[in-house]
N, CA, C and O atoms as a Tinker XYZ file with bonds, in Angstrom:
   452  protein
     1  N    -35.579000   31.769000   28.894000    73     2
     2  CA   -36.136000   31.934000   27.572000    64     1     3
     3  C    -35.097000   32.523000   26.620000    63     2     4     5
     4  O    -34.662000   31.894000   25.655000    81     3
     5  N    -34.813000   33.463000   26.865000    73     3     6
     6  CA   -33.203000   34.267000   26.387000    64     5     7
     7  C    -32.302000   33.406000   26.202000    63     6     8     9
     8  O    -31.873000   33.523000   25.055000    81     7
     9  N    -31.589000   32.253000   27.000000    73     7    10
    10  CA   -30.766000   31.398000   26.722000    64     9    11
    11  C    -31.000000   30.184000   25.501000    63    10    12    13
    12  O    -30.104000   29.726000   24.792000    81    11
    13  N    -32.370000   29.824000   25.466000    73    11    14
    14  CA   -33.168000   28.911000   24.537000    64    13    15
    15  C    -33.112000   29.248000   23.267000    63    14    16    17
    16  O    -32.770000   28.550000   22.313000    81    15
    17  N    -33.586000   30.745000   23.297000    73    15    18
    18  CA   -34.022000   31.334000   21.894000    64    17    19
    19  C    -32.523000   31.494000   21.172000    63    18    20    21
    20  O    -32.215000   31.107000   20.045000    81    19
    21  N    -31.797000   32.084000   22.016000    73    19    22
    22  CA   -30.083000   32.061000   21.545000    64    21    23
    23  C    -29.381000   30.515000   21.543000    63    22    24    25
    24  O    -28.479000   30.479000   20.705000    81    23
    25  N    -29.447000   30.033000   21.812000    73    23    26
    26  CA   -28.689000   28.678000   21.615000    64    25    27
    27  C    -29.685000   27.990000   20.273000    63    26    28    29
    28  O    -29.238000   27.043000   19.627000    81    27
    29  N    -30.647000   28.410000   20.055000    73    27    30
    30  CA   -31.717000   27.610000   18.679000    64    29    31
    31  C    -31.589000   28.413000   18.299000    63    30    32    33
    32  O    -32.299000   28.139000   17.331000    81    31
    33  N    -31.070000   30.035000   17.962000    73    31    34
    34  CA   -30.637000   30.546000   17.124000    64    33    35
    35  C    -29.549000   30.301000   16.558000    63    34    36    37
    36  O    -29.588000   30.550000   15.353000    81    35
    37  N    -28.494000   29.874000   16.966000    73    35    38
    38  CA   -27.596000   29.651000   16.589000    64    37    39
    39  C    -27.112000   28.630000   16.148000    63    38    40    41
    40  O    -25.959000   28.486000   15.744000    81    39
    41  N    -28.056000   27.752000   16.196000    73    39    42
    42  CA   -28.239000   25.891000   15.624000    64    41    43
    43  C    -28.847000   26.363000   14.527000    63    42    44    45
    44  O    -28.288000   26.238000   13.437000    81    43
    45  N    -29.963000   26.919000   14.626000    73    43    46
    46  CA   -30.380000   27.236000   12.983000    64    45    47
    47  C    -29.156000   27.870000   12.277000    63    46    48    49
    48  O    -28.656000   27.093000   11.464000    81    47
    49  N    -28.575000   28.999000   12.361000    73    47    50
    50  CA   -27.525000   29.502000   11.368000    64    49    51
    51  C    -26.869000   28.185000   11.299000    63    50    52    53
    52  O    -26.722000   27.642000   10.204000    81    51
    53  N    -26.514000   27.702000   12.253000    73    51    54
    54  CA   -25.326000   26.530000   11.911000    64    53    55
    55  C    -25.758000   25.690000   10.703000    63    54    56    57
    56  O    -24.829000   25.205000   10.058000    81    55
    57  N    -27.042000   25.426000   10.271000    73    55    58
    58  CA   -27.635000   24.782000    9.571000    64    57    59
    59  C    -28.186000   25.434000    8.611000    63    58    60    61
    60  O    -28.711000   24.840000    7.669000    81    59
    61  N    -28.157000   26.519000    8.687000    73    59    62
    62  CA   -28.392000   27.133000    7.118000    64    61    63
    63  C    -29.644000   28.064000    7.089000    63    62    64    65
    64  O    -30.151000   28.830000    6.269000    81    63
    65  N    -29.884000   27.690000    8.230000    73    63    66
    66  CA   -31.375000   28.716000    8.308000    64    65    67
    67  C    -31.061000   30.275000    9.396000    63    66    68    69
    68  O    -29.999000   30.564000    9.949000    81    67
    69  N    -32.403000   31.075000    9.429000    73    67    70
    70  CA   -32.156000   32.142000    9.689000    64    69    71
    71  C    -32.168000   32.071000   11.388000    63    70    72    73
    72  O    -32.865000   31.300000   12.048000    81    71
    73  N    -31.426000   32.851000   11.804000    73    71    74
    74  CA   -31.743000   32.423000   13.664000    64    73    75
    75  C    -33.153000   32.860000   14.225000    63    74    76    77
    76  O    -33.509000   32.386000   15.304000    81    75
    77  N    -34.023000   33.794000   13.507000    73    75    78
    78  CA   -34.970000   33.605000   13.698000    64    77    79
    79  C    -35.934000   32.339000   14.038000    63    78    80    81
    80  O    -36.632000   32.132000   15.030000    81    79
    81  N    -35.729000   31.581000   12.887000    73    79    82
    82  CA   -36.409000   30.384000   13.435000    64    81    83
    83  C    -36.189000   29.660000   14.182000    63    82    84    85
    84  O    -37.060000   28.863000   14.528000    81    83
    85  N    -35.068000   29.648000   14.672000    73    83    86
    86  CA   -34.558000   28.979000   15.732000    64    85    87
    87  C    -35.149000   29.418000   17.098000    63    86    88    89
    88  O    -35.538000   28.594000   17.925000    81    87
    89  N    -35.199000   30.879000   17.310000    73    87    90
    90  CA   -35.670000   31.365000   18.170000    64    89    91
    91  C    -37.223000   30.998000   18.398000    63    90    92    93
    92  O    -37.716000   30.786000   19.506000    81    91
    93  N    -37.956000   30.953000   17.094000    73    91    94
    94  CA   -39.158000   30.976000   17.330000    64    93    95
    95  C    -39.753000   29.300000   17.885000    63    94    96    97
    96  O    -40.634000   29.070000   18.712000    81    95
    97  N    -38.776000   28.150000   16.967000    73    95    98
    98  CA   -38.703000   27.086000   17.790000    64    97    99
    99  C    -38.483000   27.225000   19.259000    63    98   100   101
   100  O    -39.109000   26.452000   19.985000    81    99
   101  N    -37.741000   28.039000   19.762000    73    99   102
   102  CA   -37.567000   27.775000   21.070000    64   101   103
   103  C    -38.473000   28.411000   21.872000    63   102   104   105
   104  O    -38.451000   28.082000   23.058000    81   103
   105  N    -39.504000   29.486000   21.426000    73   103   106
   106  CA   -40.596000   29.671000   22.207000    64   105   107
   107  C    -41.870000   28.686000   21.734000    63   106   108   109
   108  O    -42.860000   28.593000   22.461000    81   107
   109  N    -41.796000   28.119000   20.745000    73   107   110
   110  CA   -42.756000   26.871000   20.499000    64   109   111
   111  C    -42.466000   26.009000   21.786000    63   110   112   113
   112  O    -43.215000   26.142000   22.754000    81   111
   113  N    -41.492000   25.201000   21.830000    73   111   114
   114  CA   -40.943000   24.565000   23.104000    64   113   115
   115  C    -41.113000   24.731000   23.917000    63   114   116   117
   116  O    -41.826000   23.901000   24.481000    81   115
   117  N    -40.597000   26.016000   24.788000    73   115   118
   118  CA   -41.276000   26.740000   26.135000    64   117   119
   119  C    -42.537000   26.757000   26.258000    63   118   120   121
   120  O    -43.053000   25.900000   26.975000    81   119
   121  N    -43.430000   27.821000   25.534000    73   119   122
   122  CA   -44.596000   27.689000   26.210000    64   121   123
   123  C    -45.756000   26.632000   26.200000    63   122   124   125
   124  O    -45.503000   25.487000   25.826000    81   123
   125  N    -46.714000   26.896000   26.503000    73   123   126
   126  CA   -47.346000   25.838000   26.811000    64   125   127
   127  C    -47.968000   24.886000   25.593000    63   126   128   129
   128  O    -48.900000   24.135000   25.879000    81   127
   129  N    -47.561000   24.913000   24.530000    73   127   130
   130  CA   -48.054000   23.667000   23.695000    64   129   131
   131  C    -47.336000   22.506000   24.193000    63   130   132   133
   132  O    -47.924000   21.428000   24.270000    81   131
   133  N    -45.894000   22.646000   24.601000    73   131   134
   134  CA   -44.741000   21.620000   24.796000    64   133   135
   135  C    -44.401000   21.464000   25.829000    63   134   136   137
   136  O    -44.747000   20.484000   26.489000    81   135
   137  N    -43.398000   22.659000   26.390000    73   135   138
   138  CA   -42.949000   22.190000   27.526000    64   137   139
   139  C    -43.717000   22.610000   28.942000    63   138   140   141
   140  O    -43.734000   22.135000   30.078000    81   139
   141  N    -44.334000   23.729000   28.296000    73   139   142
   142  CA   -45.387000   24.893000   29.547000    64   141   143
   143  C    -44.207000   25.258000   31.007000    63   142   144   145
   144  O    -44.481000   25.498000   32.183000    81   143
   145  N    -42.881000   25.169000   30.311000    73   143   146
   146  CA   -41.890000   26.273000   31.018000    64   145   147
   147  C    -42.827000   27.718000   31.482000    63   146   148   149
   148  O    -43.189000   28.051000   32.610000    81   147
   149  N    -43.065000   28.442000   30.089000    73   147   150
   150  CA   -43.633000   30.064000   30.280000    64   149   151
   151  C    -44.411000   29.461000   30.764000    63   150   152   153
   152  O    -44.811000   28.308000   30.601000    81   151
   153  N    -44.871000   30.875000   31.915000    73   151   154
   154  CA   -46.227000   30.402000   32.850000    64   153   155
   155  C    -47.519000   31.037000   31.285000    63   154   156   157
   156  O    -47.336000   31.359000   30.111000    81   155
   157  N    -48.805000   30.925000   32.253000    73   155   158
   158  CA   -49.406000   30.961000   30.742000    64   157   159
   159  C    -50.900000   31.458000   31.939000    63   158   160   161
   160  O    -52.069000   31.138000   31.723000    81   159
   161  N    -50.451000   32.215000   33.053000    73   159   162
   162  CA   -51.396000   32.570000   34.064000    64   161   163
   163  C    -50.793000   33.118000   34.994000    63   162   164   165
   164  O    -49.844000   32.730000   35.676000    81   163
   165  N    -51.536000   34.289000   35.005000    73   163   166
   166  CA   -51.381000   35.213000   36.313000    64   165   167
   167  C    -50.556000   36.313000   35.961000    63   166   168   169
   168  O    -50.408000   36.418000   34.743000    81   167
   169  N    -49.842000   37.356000   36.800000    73   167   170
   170  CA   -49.027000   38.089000   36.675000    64   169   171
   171  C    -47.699000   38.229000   35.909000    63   170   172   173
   172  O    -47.204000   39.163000   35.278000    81   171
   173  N    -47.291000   36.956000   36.190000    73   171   174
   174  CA   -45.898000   36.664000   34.993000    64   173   175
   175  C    -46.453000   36.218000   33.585000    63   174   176   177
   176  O    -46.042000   36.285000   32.427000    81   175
   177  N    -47.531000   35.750000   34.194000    73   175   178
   178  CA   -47.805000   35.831000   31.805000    64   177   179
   179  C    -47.988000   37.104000   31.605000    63   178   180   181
   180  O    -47.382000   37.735000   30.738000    81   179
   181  N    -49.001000   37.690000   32.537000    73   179   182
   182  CA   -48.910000   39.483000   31.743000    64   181   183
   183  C    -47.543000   40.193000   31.166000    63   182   184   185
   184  O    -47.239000   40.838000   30.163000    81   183
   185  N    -46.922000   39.745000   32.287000    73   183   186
   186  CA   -44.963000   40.479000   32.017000    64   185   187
   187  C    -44.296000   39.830000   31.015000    63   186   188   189
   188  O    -43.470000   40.497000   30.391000    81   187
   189  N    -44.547000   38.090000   30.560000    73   187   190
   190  CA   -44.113000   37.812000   29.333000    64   189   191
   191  C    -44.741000   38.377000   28.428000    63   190   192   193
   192  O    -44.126000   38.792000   27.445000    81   191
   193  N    -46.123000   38.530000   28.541000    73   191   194
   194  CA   -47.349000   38.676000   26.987000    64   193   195
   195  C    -46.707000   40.154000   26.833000    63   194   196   197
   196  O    -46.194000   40.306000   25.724000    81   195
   197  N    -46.634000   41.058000   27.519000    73   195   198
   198  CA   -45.920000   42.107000   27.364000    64   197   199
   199  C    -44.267000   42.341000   26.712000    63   198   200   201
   200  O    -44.006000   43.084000   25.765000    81   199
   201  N    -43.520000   41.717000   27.289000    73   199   202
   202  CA   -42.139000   41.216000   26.512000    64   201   203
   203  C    -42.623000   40.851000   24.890000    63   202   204   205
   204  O    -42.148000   41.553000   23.997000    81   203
   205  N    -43.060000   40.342000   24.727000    73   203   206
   206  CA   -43.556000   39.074000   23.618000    64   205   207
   207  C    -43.961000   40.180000   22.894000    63   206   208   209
   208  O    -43.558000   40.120000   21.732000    81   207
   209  N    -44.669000   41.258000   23.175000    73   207   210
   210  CA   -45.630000   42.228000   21.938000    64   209   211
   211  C    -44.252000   43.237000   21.679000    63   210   212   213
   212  O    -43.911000   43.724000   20.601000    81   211
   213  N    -43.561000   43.394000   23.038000    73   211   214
   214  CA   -42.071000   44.204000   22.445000    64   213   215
   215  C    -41.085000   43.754000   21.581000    63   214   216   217
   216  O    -40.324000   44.422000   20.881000    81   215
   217  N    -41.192000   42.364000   21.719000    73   215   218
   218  CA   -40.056000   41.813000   20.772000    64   217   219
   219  C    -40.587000   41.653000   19.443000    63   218   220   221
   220  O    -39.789000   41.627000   18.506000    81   219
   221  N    -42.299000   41.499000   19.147000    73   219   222
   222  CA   -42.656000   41.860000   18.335000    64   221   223
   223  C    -42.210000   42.552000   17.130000    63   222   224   225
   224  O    -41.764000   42.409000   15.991000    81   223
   225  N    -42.710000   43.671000   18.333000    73   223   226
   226  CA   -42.659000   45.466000   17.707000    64   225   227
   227  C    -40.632000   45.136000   17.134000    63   226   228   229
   228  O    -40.404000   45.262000   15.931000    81   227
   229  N    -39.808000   44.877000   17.782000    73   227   230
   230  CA   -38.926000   45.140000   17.258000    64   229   231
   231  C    -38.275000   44.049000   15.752000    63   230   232   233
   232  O    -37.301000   44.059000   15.000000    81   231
   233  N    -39.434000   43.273000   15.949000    73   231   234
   234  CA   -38.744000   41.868000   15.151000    64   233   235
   235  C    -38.759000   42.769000   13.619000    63   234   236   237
   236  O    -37.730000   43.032000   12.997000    81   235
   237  N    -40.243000   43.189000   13.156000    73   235   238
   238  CA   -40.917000   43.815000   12.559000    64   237   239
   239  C    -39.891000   45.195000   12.446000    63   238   240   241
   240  O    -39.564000   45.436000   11.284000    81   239
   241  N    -39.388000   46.044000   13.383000    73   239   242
   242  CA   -38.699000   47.339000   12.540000    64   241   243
   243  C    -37.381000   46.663000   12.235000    63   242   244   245
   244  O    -36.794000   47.129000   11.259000    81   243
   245  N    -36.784000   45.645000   12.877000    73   243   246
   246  CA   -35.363000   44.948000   12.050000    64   245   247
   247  C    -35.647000   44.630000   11.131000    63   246   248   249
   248  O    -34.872000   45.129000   10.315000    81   247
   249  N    -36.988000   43.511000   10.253000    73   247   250
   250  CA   -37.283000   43.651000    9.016000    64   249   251
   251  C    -37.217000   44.751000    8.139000    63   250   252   253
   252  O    -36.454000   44.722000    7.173000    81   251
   253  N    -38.178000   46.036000    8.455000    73   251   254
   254  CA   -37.943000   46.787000    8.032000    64   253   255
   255  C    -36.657000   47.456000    7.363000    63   254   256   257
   256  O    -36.342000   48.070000    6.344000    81   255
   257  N    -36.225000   47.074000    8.289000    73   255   258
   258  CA   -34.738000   48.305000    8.177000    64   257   259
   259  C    -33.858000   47.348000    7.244000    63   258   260   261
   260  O    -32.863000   47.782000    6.664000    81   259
   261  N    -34.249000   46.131000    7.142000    73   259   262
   262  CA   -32.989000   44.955000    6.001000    64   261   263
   263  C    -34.210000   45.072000    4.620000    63   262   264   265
   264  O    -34.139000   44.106000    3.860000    81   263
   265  N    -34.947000   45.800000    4.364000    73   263   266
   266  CA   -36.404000   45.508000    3.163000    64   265   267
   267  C    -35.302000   46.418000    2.058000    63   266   268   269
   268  O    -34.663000   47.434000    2.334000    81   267
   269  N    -35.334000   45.872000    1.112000    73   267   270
   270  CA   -34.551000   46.304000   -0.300000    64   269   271
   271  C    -35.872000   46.757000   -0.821000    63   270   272   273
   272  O    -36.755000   45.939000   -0.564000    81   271
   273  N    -36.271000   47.786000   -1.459000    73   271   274
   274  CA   -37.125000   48.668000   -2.133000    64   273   275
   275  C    -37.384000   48.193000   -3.631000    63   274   276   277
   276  O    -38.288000   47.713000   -4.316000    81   275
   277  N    -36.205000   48.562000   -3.724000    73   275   278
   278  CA   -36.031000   48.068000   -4.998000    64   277   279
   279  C    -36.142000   46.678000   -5.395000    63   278   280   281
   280  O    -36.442000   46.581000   -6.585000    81   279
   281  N    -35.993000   45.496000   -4.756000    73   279   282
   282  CA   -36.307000   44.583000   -4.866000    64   281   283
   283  C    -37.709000   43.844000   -4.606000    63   282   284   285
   284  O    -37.846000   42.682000   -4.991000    81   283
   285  N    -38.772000   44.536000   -3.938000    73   283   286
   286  CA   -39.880000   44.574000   -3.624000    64   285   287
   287  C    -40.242000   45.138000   -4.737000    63   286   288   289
   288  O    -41.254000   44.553000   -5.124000    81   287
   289  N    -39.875000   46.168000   -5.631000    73   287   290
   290  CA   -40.447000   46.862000   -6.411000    64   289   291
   291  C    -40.458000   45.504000   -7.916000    63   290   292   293
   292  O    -41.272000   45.292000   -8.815000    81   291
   293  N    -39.176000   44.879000   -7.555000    73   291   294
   294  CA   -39.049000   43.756000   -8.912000    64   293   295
   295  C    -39.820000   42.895000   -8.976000    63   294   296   297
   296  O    -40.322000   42.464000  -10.015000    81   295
   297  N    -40.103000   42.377000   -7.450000    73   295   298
   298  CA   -41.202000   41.360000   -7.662000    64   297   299
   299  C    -42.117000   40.936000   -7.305000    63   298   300   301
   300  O    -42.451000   39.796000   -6.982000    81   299
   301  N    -43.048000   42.719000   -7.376000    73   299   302
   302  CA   -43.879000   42.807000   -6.867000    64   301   303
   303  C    -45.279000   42.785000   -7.276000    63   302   304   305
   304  O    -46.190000   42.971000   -6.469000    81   303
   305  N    -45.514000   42.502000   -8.846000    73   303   306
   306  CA   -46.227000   41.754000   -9.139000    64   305   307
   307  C    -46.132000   40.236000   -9.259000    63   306   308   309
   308  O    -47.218000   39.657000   -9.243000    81   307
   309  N    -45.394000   39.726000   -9.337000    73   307   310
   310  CA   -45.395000   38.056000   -9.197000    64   309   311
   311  C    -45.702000   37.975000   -7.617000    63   310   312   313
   312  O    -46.612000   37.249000   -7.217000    81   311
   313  N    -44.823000   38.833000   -6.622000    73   311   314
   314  CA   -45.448000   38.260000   -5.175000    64   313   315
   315  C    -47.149000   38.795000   -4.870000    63   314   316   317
   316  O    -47.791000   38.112000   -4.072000    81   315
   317  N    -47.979000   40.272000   -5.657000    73   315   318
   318  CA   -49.313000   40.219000   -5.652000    64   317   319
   319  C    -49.722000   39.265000   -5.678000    63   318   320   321
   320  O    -50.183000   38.617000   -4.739000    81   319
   321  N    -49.584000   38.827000   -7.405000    73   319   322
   322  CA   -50.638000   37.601000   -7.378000    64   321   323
   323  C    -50.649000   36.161000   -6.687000    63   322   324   325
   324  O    -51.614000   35.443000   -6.424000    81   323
   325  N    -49.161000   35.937000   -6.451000    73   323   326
   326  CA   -49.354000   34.854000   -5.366000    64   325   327
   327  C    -49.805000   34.937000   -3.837000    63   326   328   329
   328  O    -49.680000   33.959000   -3.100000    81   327
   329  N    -50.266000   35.990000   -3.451000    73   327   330
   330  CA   -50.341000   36.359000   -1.990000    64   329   331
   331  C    -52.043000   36.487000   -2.633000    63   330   332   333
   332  O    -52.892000   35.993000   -1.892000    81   331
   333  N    -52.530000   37.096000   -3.903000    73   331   334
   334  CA   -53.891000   36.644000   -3.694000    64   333   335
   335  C    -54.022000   35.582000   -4.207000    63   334   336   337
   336  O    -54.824000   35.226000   -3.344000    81   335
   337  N    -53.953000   34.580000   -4.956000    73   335   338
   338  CA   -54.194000   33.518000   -4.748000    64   337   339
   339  C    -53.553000   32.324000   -3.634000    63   338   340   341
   340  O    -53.359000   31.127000   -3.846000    81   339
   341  N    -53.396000   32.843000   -2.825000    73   339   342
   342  CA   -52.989000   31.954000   -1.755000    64   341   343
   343  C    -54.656000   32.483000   -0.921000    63   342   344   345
   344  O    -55.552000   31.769000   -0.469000    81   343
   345  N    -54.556000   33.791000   -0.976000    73   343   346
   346  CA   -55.864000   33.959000    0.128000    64   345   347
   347  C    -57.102000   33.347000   -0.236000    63   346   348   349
   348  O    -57.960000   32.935000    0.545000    81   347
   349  N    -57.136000   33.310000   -1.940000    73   347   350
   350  CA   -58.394000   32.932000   -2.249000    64   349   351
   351  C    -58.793000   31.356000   -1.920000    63   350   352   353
   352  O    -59.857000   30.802000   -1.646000    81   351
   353  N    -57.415000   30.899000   -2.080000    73   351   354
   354  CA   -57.285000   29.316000   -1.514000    64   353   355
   355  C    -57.658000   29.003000   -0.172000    63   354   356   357
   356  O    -58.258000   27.968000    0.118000    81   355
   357  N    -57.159000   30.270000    1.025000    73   355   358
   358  CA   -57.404000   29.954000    2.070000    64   357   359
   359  C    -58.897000   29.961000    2.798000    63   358   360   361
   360  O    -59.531000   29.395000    3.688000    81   359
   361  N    -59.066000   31.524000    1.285000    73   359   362
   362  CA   -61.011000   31.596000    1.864000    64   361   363
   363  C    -61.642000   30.443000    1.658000    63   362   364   365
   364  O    -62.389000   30.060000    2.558000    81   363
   365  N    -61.506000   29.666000    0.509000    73   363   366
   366  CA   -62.494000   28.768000   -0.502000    64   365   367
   367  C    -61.946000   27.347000    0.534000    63   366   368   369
   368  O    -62.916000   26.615000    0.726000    81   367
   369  N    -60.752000   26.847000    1.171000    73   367   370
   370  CA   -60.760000   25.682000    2.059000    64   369   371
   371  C    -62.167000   26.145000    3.033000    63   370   372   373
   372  O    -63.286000   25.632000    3.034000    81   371
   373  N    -61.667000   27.248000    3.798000    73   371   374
   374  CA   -62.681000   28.129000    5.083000    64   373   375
   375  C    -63.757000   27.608000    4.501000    63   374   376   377
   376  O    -64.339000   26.603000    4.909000    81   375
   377  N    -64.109000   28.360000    3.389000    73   375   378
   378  CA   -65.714000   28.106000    3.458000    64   377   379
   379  C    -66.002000   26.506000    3.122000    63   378   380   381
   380  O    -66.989000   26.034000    3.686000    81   379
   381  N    -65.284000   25.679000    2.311000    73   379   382
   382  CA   -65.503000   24.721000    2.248000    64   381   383
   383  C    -65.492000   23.753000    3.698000    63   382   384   385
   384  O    -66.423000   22.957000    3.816000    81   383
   385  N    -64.858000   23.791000    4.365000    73   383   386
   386  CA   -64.946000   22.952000    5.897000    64   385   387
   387  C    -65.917000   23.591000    6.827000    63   386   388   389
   388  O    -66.258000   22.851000    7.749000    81   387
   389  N    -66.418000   24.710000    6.817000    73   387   390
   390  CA   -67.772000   25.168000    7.558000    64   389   391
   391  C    -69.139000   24.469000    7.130000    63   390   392   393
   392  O    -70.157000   24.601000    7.810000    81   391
   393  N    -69.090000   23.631000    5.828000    73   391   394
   394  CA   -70.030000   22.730000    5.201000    64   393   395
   395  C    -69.740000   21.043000    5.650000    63   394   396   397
   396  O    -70.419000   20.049000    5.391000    81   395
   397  N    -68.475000   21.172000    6.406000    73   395   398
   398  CA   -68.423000   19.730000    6.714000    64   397   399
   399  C    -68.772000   18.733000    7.537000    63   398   400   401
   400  O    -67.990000   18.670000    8.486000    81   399
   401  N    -69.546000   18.000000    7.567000    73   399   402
   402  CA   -70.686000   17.784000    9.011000    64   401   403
   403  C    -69.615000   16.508000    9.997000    63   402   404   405
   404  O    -69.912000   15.392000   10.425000    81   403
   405  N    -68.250000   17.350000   10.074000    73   403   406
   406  CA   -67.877000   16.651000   11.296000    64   405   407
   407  C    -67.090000   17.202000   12.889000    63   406   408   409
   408  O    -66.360000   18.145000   13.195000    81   407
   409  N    -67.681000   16.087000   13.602000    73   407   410
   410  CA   -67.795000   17.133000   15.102000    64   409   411
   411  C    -66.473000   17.416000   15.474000    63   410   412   413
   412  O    -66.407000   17.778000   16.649000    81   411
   413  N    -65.113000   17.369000   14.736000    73   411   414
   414  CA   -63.731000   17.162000   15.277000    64   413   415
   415  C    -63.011000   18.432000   14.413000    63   414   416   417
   416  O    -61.854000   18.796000   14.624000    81   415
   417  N    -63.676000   18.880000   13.663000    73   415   418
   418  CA   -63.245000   20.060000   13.103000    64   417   419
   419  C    -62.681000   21.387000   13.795000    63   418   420   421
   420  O    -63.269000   22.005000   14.682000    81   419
   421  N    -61.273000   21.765000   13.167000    73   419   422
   422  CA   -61.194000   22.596000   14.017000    64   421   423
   423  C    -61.351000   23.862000   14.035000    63   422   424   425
   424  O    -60.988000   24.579000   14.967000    81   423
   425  N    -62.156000   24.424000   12.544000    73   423   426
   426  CA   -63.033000   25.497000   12.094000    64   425   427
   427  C    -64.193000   24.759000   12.226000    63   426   428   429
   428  O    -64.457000   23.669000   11.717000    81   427
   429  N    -65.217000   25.818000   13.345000    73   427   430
   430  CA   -66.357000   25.263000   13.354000    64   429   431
   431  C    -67.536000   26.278000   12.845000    63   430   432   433
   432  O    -66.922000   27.328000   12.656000    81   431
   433  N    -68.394000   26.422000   12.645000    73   431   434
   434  CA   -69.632000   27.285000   12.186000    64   433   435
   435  C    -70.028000   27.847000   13.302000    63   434   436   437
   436  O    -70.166000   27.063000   14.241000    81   435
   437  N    -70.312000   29.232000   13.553000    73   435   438
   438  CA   -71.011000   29.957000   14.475000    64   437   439
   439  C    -72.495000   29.025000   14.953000    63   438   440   441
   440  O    -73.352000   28.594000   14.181000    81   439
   441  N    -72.466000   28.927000   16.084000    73   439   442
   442  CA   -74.197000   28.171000   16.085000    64   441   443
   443  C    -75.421000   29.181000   15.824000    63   442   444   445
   444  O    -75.431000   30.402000   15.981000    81   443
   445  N    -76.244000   28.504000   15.471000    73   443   446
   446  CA   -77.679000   29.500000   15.108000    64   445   447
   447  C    -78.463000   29.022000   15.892000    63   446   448   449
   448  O    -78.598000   27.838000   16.202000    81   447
   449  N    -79.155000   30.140000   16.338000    73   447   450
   450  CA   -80.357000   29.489000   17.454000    64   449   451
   451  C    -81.459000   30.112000   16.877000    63   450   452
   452  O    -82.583000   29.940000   17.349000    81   451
């Protein structure tokens, strides 16, 4: 997994993007949507799912620690209002496809009995 995430990290920089995504492509790949390399049961998924919430935790304080203040502070009303109107978009699709009477949906309505 380590070798994957670093070699698609480093194809992304090569290409202009952040190695993050590269990395994160390469656990798309591995686990089980694609290749189902990562096990995804039993004892060794616990020890990855565990890895996985650490690398998390650290992805998140390296952000941190590169966050310009001051630059959050510049555009931080233009990024408000686009972060709520993105949500309001996302509520108003939501509620709109919980009205949609088809069986392939992949938001479905709680059943009522």
């Amino acid at each position: 997994m380590l070798v994957a995430a670093k070699l698609l990290g480093e194809l992304a920089e090569r290409i202009g993007q952040p190695a993050v995504l590269g990395e994160l492509v390469a656990g798309v790949l591995l686990g089980g949507s694609v290749l189902g390399i990562v096990p995804s049961g039993g004892s060794a998924a616990e020890v990855v799912h565990v890895f996985a919430q650490l690398g998390v935790v650290l992805l998140l304080f390296e952000i941190g620690l590169e966050t310009d203040l001051r630059e959050m502070f510049r555009v931080g009303t233009a990024s408000l209002s686009e972060a709520a109107c993105m949500a309001l978009q996302v509520a108003g699709c939501h509620r709109r496809s919980r009205r949609w009477p088809c069986s392939h949906s992949i938001i479905r309505p709680p059943s009522r009995h």
